[in-house]
Each structure stands twice: as C-alpha cells, then as structure tokens.
C-alpha distance (Angstrom), angle and dihedral (degrees) to the residues before:
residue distance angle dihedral
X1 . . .
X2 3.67 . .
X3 4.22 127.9 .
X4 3.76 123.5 -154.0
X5 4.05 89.1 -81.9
X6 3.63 107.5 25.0
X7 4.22 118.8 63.0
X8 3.78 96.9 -166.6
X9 3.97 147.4 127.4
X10 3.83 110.4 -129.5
X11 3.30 99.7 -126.4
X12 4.23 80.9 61.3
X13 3.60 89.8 70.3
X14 3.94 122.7 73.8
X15 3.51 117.2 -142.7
X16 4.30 94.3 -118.2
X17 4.52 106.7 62.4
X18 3.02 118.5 -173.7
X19 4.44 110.4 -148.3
X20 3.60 118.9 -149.8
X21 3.52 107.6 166.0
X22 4.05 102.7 -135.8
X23 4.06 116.2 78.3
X24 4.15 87.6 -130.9
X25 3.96 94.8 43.9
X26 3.89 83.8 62.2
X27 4.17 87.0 43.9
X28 3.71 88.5 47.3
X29 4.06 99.2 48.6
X30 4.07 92.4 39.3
X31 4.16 92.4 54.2
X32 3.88 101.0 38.3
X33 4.26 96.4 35.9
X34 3.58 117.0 22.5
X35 4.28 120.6 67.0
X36 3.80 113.7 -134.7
X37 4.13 96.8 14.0
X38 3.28 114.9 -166.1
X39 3.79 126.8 -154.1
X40 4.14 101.5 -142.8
X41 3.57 103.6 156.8
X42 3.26 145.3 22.6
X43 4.06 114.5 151.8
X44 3.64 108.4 161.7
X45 3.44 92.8 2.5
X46 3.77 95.1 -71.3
X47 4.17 93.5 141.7
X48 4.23 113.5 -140.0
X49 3.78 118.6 -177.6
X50 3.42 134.8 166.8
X51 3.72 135.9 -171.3
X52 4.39 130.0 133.6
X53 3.65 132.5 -75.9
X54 3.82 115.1 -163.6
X55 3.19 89.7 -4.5
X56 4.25 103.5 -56.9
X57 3.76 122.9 103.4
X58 3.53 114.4 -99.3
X59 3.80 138.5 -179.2
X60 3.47 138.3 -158.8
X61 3.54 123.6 -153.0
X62 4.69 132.8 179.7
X63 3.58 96.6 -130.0
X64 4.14 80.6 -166.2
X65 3.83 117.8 -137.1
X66 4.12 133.7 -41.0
X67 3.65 130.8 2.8
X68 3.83 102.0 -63.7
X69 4.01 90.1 49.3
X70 4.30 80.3 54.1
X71 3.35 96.4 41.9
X72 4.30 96.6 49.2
X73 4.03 87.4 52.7
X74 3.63 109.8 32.1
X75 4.40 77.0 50.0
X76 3.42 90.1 49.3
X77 3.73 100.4 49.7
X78 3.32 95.3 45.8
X79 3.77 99.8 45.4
X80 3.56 102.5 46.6
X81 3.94 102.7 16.2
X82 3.59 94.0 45.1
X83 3.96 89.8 -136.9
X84 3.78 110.6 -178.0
X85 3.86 104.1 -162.4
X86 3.73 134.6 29.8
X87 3.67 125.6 -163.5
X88 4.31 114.3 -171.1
X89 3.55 110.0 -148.3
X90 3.67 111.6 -169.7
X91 3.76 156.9 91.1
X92 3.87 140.6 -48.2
X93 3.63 142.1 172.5
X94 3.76 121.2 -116.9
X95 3.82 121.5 -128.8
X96 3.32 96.6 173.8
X97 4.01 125.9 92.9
X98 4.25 86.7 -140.6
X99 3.84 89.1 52.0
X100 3.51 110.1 96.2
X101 3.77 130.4 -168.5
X102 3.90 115.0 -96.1
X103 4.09 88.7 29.9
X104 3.77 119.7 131.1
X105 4.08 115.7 -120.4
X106 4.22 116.7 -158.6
X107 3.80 103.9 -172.7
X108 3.52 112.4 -147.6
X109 3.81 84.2 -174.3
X110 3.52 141.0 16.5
X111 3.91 129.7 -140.8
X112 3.73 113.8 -161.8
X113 3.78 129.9 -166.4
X114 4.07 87.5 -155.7
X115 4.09 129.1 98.8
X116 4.36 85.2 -140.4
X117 3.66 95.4 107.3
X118 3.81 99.5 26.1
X119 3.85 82.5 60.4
X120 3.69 96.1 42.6
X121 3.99 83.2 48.4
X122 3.88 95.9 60.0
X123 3.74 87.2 -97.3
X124 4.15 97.7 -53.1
X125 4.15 132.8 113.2
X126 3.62 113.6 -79.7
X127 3.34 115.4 -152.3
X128 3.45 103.5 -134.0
X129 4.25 120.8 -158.8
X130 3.61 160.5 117.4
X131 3.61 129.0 -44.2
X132 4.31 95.1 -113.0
X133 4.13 101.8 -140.6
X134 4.00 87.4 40.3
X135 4.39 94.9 55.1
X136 3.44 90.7 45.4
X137 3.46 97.6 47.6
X138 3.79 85.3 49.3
X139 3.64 90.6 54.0
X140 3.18 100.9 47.6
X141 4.06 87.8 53.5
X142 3.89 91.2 52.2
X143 3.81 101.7 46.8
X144 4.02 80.0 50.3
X145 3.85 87.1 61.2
X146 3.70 98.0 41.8
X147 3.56 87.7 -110.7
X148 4.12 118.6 174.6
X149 3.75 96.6 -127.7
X150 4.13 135.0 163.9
X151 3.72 118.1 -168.3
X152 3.95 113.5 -157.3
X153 3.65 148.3 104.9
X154 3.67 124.5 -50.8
X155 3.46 139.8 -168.6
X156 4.04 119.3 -111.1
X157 3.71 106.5 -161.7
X158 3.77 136.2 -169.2
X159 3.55 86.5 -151.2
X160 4.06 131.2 76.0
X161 4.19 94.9 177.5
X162 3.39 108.9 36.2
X163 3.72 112.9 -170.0
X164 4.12 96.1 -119.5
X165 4.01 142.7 -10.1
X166 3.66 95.9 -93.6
X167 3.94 87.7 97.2
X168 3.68 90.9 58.8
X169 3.63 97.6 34.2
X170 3.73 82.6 65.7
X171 3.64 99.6 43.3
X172 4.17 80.1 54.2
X173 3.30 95.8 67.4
X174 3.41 98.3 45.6
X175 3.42 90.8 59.6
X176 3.94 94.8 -112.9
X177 3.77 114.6 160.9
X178 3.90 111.1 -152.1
X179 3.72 139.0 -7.5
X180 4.35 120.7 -128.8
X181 3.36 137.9 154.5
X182 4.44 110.1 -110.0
X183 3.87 117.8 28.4
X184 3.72 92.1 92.6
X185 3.54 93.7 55.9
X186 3.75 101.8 39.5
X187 4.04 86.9 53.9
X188 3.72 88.1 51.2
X189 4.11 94.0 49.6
X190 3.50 89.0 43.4
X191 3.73 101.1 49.7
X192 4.33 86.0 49.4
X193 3.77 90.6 58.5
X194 3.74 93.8 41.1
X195 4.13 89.3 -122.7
X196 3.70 134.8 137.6
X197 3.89 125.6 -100.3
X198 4.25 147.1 159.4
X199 3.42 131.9 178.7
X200 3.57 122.2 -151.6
X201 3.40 130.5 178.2
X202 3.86 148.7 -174.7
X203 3.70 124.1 -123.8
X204 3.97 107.1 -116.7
X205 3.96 94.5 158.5
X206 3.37 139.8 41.2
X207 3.61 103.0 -154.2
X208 3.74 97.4 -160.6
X209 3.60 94.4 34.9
X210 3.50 93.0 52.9
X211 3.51 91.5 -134.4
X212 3.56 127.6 147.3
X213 3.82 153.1 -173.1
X214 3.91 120.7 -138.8
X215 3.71 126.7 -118.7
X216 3.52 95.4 -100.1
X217 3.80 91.8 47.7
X218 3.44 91.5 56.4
X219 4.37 99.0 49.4
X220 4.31 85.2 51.7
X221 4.02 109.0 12.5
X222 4.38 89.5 88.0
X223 3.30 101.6 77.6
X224 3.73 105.0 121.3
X225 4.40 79.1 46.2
X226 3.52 96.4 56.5
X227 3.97 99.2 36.6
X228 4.09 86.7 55.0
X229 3.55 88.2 48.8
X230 3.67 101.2 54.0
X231 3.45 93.8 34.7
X232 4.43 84.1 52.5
X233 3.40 96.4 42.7
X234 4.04 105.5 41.6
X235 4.59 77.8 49.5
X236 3.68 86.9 58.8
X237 3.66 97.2 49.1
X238 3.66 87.5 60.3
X239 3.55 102.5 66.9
C-alpha cells in the first residue's frame, strides 16, 4: 500500500512511530537504537525505518516541518497503516527564564497561533493535548533516568520568525513553556482517529536568550529524549 508520501507495505510499519521532524534525526535514531532497521520509505526524501527496541517493533518516521507537514504524515500513518501510537520527538524554544537549553519539554497541551484546528473544529477551540496513560508513562521513564524534564503547555506556532516578542511575552504570562512548530496538530489528528500520542521535545533555543544549538547538535544532541521515548513507548505496548 503506498500514499502520496509514504512508499511502504503495511506490514513495514509497526504499530508504535516514533516522529522526529528532520529526515536524518529519523536515520540517526533507526541505526544507533533500533536492531534490524529497516529503510521502508523514503518518497521525497522523507526517511521511514523500522526495526525493534526491547524486543517490540518500532518505527521511526520525519514528520518534516510545521503543522501541515504533521498533519499529512501522522494522517497518513494512521489512515492507511493503522498506527496506534505516536510519539514526536523534536525541538522547541524556551520562553521561560527556568528553561534551560538541552532540557526535555512534554506538553500536556498545546497553544497554537494557527486557524488549522479551529477550522477542522467547525470554527471552535480545540483543546489540543497529550494522550494521559502515554505522558505518564513517559514520565515515569525519565525521572527513572534522572532526566531534567518540565511538563507544561507550549506554544505550536505557524510561524518560525515572528516579527517581535510580544507573541512570547504573552505566552509568558500564561505560563506557556516553549514555542515549536507540530504538537497542535498531531493532538488534533490524533484525537480524529481516536489514537494515542505525546510530543516531547528538547530545548535547542532559548528564544530570549538568543541562544542556540547548531545543526549538527540538533540531528545527534537528543539522546537522553529519544532513549526515554523508546524505552516509554515499547513499556506501554506491553500492557
């Protein structure tokens, strides 16, 4: 079976995927975590892999960049792969002054400066957030590894260069951690097929320290993300 952006078989897909948004992040966490990785797609250079971690199938999947990039493959998966749970892997911005760079973000909600899910919502407020069982099963994984970890609301925006700081100045007082590009919309999908899904992420900017990770950082520099996220993920499936 194949969609416009995945070239795969169904059974090629496990039913747990793992969504880190850049094309060698996916590379990079299929050849150094899973056993027997499998390259099964790669239309438009959008890498897919699967393979097992602890002994459960896994995939990992670049969801690409932005909420319509997360929207066409979390869609996709789910639709015609019939994938059950999706874990985002990726990277967010702090706003907050206690919000250091390297530290790992769960949002239990996501904000969103875009009309997507208002429109998909018959013109209403979606809430958008976490799947319950799967956050505190990743929780529970991280404080077992001694990870540094804040749990909160972040801010999914449609937007990369936003013209000033009032944006975040306002997220700020609201008490909104971080600011990235996909949670919204992966809640959204996610909710509509009546699956489970999280996004996590690790800090590699602070947007008001003007701090900043490099490229390369950012494709190897998640380890401790990734690890509790297999590790969570693979202990859910065995319930």
């Amino acid at each position: 079976m194949t969609t416009p952006h995945i070239e795969a078989d169904p059974e090629d897909i496990a039913p747990l995927v793992l969504l880190p948004g850049d094309p060698l992040r996916a590379k990079f966490i299929a050849q150094t975590y899973l056993d027997d990785a499998k390259l099964v797609t790669q239309v438009r250079n959008m890498l897919g892999f699967t393979g097992s971690f602890d002994g459960k199938r896994v995939s990992v999947f670049s969801s690409g960049m932005g909420m319509p990039s997360m929207a066409i493959y979390a869609t996709e998966l789910v639709r015609a792969f019939k994938v059950e749970k999706i874990l985002r892997v990726g990277s967010c911005g702090s706003i907050d002054d206690e919000l250091n760079m390297g530290q790992i973000v769960a949002a239990l909600g996501a904000s969103t400066d875009s009309n997507m899910n208002r429109v998909r919502f018959g013109g209403f407020d979606f809430a958008a957030t976490a799947d319950f069982e799967m956050l505190v099963d990743w929780v529970r994984c991280a404080e077992q590894k001694g990870a540094n970890i804040r749990v909160g609301n972040v801010l999914t925006s449609d937007t990369f260069y936003h013209s000033s700081n009032n944006i975040y100045d306002l997220c700020r007082s609201l008490g909104i951690l971080a600011v990235e590009m996909e949670a919204a919309a992966l809640y959204r999908v996610a909710a509509e097929h009546q699956i489970s899904a999280l996004a996590v992420m690790t800090v590699s900017d602070h947007v008001l320290k003007k701090e900043a990770m490099s490229s390369s950082e950012r494709e190897t520099e998640f380890k401790s993300m990734v690890e509790i996220s297999l590790k969570s993920i693979t202990n859910e499936e065995k319930k």
